[in-house]
Backbone and ligand atoms as CSV (ligand in chain L), in Angstrom:
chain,resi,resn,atom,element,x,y,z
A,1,UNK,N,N,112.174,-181.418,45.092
A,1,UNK,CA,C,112.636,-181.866,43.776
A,1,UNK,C,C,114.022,-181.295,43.484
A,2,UNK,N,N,114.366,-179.908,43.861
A,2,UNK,CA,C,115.453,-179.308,43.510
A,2,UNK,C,C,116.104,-180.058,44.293
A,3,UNK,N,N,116.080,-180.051,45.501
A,3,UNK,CA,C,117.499,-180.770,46.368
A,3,UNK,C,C,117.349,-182.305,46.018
A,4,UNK,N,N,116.744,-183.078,45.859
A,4,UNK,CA,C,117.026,-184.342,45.040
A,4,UNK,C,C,117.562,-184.041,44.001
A,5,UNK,N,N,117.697,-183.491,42.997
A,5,UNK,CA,C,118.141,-183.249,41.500
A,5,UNK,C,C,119.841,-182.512,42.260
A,6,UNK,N,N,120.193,-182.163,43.415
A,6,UNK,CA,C,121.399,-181.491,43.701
A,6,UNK,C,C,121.952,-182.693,44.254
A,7,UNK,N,N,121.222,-183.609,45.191
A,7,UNK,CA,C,122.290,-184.437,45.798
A,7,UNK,C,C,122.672,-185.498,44.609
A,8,UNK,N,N,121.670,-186.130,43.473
A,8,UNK,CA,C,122.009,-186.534,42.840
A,8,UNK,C,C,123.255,-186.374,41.751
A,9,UNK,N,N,122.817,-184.988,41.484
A,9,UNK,CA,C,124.245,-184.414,40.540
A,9,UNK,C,C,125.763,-184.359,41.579
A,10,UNK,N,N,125.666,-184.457,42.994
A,10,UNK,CA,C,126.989,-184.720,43.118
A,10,UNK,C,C,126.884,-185.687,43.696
A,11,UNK,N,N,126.396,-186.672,43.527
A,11,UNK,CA,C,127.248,-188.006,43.514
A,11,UNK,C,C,127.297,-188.452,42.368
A,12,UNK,N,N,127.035,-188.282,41.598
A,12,UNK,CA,C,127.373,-188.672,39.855
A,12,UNK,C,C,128.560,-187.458,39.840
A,13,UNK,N,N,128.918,-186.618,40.598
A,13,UNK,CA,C,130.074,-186.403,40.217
A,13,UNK,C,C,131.336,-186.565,41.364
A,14,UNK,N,N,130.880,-186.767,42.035
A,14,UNK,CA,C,131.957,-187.533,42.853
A,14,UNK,C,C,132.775,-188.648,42.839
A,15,UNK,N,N,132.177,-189.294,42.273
A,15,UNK,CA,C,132.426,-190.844,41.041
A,15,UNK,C,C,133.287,-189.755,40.102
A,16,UNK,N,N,132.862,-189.262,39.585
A,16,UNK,CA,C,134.101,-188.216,38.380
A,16,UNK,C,C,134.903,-187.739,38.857
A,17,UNK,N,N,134.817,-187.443,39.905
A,17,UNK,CA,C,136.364,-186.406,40.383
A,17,UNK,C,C,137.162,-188.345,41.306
A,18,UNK,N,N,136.949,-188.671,41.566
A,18,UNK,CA,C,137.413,-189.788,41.946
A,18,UNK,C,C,138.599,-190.282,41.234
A,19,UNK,N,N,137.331,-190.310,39.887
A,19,UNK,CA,C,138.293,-190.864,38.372
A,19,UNK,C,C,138.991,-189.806,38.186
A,20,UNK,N,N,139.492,-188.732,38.297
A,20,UNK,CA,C,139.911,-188.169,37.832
A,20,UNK,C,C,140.886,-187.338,38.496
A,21,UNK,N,N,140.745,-187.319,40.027
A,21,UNK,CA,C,141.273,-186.240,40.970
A,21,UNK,C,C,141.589,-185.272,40.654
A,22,UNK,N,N,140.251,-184.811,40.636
A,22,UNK,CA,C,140.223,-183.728,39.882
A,22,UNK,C,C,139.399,-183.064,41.507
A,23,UNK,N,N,139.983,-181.647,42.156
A,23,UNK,CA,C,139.748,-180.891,42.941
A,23,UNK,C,C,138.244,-180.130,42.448
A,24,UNK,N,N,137.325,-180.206,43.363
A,24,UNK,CA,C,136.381,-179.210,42.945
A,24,UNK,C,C,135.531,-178.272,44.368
A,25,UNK,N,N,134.885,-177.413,44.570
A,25,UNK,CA,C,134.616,-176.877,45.481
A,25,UNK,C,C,133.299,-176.382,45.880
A,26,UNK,N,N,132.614,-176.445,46.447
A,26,UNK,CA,C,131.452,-175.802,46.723
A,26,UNK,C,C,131.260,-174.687,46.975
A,27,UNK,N,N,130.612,-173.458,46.940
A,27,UNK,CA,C,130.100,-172.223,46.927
A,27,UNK,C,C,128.636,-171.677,47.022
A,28,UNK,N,N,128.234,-171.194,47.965
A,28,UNK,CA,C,126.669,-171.250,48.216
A,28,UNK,C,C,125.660,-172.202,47.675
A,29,UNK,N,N,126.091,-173.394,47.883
A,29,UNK,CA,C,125.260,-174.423,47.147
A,29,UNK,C,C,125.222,-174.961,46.032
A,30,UNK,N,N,126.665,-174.106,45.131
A,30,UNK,CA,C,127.235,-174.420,43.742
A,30,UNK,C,C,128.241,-174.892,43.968
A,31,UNK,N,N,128.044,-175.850,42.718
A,31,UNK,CA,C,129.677,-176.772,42.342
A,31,UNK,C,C,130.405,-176.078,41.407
A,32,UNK,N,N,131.767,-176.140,41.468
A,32,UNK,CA,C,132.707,-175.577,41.016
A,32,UNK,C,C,133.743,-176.034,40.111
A,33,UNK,N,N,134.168,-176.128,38.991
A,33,UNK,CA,C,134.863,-176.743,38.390
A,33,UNK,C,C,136.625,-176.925,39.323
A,34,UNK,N,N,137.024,-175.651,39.653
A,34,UNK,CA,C,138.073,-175.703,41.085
A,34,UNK,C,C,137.708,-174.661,41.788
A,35,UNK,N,N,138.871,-175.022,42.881
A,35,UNK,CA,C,138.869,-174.550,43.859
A,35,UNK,C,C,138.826,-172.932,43.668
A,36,UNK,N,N,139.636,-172.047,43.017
A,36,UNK,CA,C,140.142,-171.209,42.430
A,36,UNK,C,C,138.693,-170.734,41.950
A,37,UNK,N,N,137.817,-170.916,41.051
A,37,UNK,CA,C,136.955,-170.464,40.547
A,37,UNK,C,C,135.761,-170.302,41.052
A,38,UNK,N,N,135.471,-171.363,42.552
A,38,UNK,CA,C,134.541,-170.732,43.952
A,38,UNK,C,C,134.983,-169.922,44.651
A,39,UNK,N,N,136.305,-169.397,44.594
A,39,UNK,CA,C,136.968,-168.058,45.331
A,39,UNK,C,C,136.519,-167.441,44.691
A,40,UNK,N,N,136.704,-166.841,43.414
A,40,UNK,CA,C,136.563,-166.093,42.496
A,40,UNK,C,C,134.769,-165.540,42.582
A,41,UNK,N,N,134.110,-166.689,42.655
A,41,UNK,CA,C,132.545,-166.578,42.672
A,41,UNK,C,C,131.887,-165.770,44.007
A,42,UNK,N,N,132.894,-166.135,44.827
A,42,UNK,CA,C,132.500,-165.810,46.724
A,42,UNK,C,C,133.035,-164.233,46.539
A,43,UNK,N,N,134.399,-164.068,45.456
A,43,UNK,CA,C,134.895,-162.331,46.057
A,43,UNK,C,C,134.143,-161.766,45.075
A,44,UNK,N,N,133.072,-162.009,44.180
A,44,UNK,CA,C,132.503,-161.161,43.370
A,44,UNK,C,C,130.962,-160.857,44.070
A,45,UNK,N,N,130.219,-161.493,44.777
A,45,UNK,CA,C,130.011,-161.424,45.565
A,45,UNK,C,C,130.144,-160.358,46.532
A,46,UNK,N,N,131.520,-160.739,46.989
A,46,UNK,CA,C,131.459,-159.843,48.167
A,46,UNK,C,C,131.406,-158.328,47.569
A,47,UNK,N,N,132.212,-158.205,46.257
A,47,UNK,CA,C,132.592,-156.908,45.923
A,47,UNK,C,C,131.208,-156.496,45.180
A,48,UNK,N,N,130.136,-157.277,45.018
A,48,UNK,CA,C,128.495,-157.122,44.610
A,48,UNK,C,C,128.550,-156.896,43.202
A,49,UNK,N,N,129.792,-157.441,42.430
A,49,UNK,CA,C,129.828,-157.347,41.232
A,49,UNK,C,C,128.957,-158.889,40.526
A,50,UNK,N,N,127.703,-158.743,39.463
A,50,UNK,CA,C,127.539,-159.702,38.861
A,50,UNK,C,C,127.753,-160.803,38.672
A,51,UNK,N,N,127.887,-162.349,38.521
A,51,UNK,CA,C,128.433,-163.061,37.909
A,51,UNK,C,C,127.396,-163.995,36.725
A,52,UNK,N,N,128.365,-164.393,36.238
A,52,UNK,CA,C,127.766,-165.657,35.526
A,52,UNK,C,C,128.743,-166.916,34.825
A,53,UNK,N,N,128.719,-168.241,35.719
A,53,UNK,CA,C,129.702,-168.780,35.587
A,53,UNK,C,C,129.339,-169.896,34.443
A,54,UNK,N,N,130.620,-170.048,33.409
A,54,UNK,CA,C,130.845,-171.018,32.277
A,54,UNK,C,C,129.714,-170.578,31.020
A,55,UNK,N,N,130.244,-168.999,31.070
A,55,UNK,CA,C,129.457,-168.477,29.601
A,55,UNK,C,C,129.450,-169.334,28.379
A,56,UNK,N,N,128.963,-168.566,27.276
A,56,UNK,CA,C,128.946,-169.448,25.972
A,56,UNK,C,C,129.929,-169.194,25.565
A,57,UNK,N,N,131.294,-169.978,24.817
A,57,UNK,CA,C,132.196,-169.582,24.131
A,57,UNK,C,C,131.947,-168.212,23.095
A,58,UNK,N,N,133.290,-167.873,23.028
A,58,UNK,CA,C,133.579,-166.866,22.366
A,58,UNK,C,C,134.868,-167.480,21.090
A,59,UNK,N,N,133.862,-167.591,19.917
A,59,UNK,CA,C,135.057,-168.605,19.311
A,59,UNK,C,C,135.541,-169.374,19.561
A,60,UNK,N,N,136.779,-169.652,19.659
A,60,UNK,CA,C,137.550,-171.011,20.079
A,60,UNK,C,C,138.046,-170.794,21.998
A,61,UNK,N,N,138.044,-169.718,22.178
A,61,UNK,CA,C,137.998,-169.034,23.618
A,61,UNK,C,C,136.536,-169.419,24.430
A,62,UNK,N,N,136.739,-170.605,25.854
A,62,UNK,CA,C,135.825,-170.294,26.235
A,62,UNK,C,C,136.378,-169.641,28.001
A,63,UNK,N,N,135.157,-168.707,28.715
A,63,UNK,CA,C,135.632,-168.029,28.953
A,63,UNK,C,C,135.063,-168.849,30.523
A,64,UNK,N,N,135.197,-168.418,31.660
A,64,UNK,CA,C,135.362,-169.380,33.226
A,64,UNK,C,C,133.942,-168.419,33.877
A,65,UNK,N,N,134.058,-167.030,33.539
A,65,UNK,CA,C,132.917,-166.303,33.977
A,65,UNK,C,C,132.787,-165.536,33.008
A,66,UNK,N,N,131.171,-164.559,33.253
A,66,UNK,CA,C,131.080,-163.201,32.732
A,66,UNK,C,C,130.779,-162.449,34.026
A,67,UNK,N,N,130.755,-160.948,34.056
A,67,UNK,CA,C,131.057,-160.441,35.157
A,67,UNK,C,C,130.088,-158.793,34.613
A,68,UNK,N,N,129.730,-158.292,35.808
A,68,UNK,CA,C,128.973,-156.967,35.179
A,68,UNK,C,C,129.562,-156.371,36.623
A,69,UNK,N,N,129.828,-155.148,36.532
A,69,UNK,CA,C,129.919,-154.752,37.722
A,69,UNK,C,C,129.955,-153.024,37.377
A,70,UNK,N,N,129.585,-152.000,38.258
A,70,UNK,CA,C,128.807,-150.447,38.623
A,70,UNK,C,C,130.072,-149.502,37.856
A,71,UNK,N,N,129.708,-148.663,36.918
A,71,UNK,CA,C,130.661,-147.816,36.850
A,71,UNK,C,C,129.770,-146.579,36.733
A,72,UNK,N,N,130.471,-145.499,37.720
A,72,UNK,CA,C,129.873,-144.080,37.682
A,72,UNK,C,C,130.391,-143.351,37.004
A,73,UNK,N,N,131.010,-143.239,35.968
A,73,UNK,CA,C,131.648,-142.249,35.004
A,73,UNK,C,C,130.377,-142.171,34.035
A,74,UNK,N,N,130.603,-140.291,34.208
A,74,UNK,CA,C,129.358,-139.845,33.286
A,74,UNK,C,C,129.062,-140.324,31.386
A,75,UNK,N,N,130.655,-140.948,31.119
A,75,UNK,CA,C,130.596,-141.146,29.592
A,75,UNK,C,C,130.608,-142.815,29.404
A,76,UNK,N,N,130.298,-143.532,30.712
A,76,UNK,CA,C,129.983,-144.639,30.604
A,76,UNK,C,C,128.300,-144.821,30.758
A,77,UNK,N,N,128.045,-146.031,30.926
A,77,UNK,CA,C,126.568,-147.093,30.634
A,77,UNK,C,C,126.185,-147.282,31.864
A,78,UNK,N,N,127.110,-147.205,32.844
A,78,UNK,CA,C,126.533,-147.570,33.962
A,78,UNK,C,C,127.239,-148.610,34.728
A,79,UNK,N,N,127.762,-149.406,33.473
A,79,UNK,CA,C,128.559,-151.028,34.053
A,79,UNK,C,C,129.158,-151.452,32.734
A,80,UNK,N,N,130.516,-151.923,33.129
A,80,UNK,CA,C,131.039,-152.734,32.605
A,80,UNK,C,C,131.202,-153.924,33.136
A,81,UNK,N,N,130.835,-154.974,31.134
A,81,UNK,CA,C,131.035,-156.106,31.619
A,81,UNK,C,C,132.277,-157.222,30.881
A,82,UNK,N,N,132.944,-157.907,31.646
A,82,UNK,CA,C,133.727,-158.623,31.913
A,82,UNK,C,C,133.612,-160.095,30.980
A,83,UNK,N,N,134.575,-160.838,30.069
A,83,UNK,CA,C,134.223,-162.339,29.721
A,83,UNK,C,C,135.941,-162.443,30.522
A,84,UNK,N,N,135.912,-163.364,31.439
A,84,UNK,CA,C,136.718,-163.618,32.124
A,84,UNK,C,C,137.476,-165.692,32.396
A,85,UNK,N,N,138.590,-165.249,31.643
A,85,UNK,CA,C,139.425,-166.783,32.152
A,85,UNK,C,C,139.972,-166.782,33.577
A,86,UNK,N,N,140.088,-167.953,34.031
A,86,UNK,CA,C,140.591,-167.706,35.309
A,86,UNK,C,C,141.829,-168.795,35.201
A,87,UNK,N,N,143.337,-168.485,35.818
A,87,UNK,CA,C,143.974,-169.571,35.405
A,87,UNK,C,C,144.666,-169.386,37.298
A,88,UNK,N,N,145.267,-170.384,37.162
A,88,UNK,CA,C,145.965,-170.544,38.552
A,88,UNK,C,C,147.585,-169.868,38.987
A,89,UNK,N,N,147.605,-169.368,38.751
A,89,UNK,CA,C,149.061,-168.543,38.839
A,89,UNK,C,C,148.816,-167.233,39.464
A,90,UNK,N,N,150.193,-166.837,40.320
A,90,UNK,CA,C,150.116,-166.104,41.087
A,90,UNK,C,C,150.435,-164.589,40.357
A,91,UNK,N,N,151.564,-164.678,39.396
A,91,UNK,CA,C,152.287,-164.124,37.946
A,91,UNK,C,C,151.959,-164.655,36.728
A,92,UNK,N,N,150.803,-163.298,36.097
A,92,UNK,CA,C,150.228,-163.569,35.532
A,92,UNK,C,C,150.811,-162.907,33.753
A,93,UNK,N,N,151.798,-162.361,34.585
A,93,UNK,CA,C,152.497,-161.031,33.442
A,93,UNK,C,C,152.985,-161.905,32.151
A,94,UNK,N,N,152.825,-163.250,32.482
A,94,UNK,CA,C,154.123,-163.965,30.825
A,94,UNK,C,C,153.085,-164.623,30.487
A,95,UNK,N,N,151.344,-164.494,30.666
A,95,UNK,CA,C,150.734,-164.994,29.809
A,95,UNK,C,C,149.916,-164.181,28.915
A,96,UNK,N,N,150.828,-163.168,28.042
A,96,UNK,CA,C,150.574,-161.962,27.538
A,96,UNK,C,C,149.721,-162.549,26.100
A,97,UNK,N,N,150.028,-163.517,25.731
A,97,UNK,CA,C,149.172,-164.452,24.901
A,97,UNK,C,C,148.240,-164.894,24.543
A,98,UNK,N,N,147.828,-164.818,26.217
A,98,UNK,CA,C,146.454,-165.586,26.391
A,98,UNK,C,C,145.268,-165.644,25.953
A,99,UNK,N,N,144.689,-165.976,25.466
A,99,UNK,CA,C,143.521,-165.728,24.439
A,99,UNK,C,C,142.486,-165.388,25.385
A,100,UNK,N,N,142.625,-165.031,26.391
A,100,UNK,CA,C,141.561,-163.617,27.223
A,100,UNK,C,C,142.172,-162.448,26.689
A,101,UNK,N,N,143.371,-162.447,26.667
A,101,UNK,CA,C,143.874,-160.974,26.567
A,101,UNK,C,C,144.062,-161.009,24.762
A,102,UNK,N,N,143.534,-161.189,23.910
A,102,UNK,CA,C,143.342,-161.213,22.494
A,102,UNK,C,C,141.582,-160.083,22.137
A,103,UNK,N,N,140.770,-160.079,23.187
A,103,UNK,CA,C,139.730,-159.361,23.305
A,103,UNK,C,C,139.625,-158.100,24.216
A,104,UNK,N,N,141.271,-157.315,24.077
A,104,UNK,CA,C,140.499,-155.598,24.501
A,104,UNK,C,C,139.645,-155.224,23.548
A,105,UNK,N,N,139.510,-154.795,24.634
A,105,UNK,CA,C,138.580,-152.964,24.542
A,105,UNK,C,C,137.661,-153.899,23.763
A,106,UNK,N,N,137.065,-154.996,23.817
A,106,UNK,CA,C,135.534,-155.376,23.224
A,106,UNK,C,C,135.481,-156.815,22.772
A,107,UNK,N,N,134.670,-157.545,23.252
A,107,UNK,CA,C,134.476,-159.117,22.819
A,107,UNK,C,C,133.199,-158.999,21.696
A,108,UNK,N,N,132.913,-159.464,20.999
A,108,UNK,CA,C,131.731,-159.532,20.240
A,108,UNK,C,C,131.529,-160.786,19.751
A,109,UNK,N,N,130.550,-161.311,19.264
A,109,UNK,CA,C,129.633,-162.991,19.651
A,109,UNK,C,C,130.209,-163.093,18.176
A,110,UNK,N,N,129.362,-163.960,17.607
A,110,UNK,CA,C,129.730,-164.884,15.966
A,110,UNK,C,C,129.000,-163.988,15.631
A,111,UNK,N,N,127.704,-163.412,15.576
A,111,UNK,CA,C,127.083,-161.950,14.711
A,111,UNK,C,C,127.514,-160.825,14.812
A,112,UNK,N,N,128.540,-160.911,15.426
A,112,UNK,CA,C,129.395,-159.155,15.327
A,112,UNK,C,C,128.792,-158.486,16.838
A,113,UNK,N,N,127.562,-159.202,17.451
A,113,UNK,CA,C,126.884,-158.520,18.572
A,113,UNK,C,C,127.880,-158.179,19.781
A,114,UNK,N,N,127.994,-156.911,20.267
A,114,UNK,CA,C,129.026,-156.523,21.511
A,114,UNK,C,C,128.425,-157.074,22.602
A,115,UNK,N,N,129.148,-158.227,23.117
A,115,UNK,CA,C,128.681,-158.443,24.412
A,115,UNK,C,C,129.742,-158.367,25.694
A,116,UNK,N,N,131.066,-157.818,25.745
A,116,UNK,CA,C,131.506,-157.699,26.845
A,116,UNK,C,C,132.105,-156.518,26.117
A,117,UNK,N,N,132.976,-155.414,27.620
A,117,UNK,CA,C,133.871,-154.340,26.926
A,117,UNK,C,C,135.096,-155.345,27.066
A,118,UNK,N,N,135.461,-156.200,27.804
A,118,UNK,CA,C,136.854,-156.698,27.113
A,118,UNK,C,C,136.980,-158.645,27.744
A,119,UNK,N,N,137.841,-159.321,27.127
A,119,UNK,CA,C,138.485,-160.304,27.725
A,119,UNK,C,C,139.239,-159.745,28.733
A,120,UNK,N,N,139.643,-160.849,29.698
A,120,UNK,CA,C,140.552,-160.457,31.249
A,120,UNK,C,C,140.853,-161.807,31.453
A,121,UNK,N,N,142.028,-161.500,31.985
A,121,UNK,CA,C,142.900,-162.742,32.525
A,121,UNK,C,C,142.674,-162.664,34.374
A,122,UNK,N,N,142.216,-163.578,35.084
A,122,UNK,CA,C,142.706,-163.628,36.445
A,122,UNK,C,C,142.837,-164.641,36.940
A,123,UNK,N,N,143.930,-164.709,37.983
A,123,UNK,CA,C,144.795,-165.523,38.584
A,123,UNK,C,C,144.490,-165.823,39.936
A,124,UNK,N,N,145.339,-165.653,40.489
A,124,UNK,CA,C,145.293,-166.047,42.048
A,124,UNK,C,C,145.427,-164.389,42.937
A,125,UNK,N,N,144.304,-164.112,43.290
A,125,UNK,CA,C,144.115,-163.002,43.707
A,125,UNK,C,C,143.869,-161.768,43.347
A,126,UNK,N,N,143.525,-160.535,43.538
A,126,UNK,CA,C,143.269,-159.299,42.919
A,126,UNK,C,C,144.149,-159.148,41.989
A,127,UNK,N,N,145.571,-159.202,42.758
A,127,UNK,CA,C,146.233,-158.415,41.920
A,127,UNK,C,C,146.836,-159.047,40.601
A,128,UNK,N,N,146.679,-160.393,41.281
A,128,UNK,CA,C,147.158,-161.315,39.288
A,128,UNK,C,C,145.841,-160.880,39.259
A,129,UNK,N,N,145.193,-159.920,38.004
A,129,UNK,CA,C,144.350,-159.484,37.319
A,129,UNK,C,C,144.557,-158.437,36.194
A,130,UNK,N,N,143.779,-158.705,35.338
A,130,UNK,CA,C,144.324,-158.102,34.039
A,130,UNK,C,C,143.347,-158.037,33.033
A,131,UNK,N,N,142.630,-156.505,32.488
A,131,UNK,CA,C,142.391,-156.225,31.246
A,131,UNK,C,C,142.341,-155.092,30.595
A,132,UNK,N,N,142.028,-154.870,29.392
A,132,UNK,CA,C,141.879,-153.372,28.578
A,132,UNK,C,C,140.636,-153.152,28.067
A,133,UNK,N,N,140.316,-152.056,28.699
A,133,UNK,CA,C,139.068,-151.314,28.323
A,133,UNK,C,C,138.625,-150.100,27.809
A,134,UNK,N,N,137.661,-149.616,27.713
A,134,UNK,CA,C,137.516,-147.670,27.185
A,134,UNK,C,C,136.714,-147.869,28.316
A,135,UNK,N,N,137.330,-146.882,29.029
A,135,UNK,CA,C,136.181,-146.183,30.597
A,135,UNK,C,C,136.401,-144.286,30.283
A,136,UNK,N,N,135.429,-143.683,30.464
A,136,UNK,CA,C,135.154,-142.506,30.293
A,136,UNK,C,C,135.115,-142.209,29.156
A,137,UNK,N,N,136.547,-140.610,29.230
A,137,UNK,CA,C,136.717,-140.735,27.444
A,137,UNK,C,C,138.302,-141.193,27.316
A,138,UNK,N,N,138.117,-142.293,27.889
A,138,UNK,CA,C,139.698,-142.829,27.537
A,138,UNK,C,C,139.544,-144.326,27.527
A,139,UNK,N,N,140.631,-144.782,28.750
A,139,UNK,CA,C,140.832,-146.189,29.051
A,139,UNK,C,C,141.863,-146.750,29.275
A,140,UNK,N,N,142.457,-148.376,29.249
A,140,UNK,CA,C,143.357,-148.607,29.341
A,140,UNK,C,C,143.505,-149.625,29.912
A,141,UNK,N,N,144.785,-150.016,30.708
A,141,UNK,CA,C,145.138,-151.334,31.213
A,141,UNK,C,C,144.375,-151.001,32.522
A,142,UNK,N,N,143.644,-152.464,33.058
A,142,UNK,CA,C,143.036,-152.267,34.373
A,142,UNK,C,C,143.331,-153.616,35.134
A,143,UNK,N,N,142.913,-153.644,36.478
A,143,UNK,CA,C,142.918,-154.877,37.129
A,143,UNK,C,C,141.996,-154.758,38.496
A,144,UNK,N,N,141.742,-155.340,39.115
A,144,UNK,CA,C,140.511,-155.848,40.343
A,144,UNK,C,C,140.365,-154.691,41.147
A,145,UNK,N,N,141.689,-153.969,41.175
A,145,UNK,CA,C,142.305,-153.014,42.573
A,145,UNK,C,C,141.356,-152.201,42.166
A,146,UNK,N,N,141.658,-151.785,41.066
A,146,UNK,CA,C,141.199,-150.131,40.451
A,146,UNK,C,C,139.708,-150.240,40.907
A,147,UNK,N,N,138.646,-151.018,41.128
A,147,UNK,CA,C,137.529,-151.087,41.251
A,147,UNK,C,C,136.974,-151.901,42.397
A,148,UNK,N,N,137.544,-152.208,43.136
A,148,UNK,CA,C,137.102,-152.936,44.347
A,148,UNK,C,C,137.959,-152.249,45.491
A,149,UNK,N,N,137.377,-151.866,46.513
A,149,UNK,CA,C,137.716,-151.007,47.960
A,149,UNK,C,C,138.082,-152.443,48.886
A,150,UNK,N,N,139.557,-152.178,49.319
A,150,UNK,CA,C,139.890,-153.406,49.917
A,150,UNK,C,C,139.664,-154.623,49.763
A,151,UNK,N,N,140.061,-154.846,48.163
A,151,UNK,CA,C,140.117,-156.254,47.456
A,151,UNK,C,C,140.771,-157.729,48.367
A,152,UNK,N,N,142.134,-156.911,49.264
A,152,UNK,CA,C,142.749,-157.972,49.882
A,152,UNK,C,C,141.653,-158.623,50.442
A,153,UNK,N,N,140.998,-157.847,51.562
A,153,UNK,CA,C,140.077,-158.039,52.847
A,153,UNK,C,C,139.209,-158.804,51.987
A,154,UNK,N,N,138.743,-158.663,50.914
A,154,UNK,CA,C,137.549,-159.375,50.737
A,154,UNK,C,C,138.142,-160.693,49.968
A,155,UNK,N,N,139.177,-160.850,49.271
A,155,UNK,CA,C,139.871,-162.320,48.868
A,155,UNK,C,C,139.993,-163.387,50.148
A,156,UNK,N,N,140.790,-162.474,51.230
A,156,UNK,CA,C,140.358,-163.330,52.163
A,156,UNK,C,C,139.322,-163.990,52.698
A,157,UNK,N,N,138.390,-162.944,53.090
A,157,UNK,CA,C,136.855,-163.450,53.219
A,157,UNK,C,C,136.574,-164.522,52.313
A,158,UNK,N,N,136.102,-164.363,51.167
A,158,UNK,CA,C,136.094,-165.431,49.583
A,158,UNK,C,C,136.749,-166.478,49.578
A,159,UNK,N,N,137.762,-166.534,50.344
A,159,UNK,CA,C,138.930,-167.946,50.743
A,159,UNK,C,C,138.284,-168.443,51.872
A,160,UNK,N,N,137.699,-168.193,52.650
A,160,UNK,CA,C,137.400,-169.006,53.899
A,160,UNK,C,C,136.043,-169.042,53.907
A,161,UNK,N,N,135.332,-168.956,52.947
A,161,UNK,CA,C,133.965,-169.317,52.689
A,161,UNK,C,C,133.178,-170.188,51.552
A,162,UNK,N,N,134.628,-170.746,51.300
A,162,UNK,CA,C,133.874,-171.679,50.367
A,162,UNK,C,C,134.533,-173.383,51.036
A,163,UNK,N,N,133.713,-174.140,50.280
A,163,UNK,CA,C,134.159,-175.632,50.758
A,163,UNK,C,C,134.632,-176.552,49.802
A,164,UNK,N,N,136.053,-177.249,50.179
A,164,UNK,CA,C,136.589,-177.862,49.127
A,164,UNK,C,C,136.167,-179.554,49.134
A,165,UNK,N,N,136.219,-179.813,47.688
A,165,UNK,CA,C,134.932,-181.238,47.459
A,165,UNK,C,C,136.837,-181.615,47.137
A,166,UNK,N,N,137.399,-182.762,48.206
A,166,UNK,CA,C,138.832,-183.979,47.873
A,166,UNK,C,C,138.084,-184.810,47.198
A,167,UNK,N,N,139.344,-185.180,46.214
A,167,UNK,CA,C,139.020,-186.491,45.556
A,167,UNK,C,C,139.176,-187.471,46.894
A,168,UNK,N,N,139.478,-187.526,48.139
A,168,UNK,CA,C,139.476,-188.649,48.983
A,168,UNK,C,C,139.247,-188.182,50.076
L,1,ZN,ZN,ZN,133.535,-146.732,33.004
């Protein structure tokens, strides 16, 4: 039943990306809105950080993932988690605007409820990455590096393991 209900949903969307050429990608058996955002799914993964892709908006912000991933600092929880946009750019520094980066140091729902420690912007690779948080008894500006052991090695990996769905 499940794999009938999967082949069906992509060919009802293959007909859509047709109309639309619109790029999309596969990832362990998931469809992907792009290409860019099954990388993203494959290096979180690799780095065994959480995901959860096309959360519930956050206000007028909706966000591409949420993300949980291990922190061992004694004045943390255990994990911080992530509401994450993903945009396509390699230079990510002039979208200081961005309504990911409008939620440091804490996202909270329409009831005031805390559900991420911050919005984050990421781009095309580790290092376009970007957010602000409280880790320990401090915090600050962070990005992919600070928390993933050979981020390159594993972007690569994450790039050559997913499959791209052409509009032709
Ligand atoms: Zn921490």
């Amino acid at each position: 039943m499940l794999s009938h209900n999967r082949r069906h949903n992509n060919e009802s969307f293959t007909i859509g990306i047709k109309k639309e050429y619109k790029m999309t990608a596969v990832y362990n058996g998931l469809l992907f809105d792009t290409e860019l955002d099954a990388i993203w799914a494959a290096f979180f993964d690799l780095a065994g950080w959480q995901w959860w892709y096309n959360p519930v908006s956050v206000g007028n912000w909706k966000p591409n993932f949420k993300v949980k991933f291990p922190c061992k600092h004694s004045e943390c929880n255990g994990s911080h988690i992530l509401m994450i946009s993903i945009i396509p750019e390699k230079d990510i520094s002039s979208w200081r605007h961005h309504p990911s980066l409008s939620y440091s140091y804490g996202v909270t729902d329409s009831s005031n409820k805390h559900i991420a420690d911050s919005g984050a912007l990421f781009g095309i690779g580790p290092f376009s990455t970007k957010w602000e948080m409280a880790h320990g008894s401090g915090g600050g500006t962070e990005d992919v590096t600070n928390w993933v052991n050979d981020a390159n090695k594993l972007w690569e990996n994450a790039v050559v393991s997913i499959d791209t769905v052409s509009a032709n």
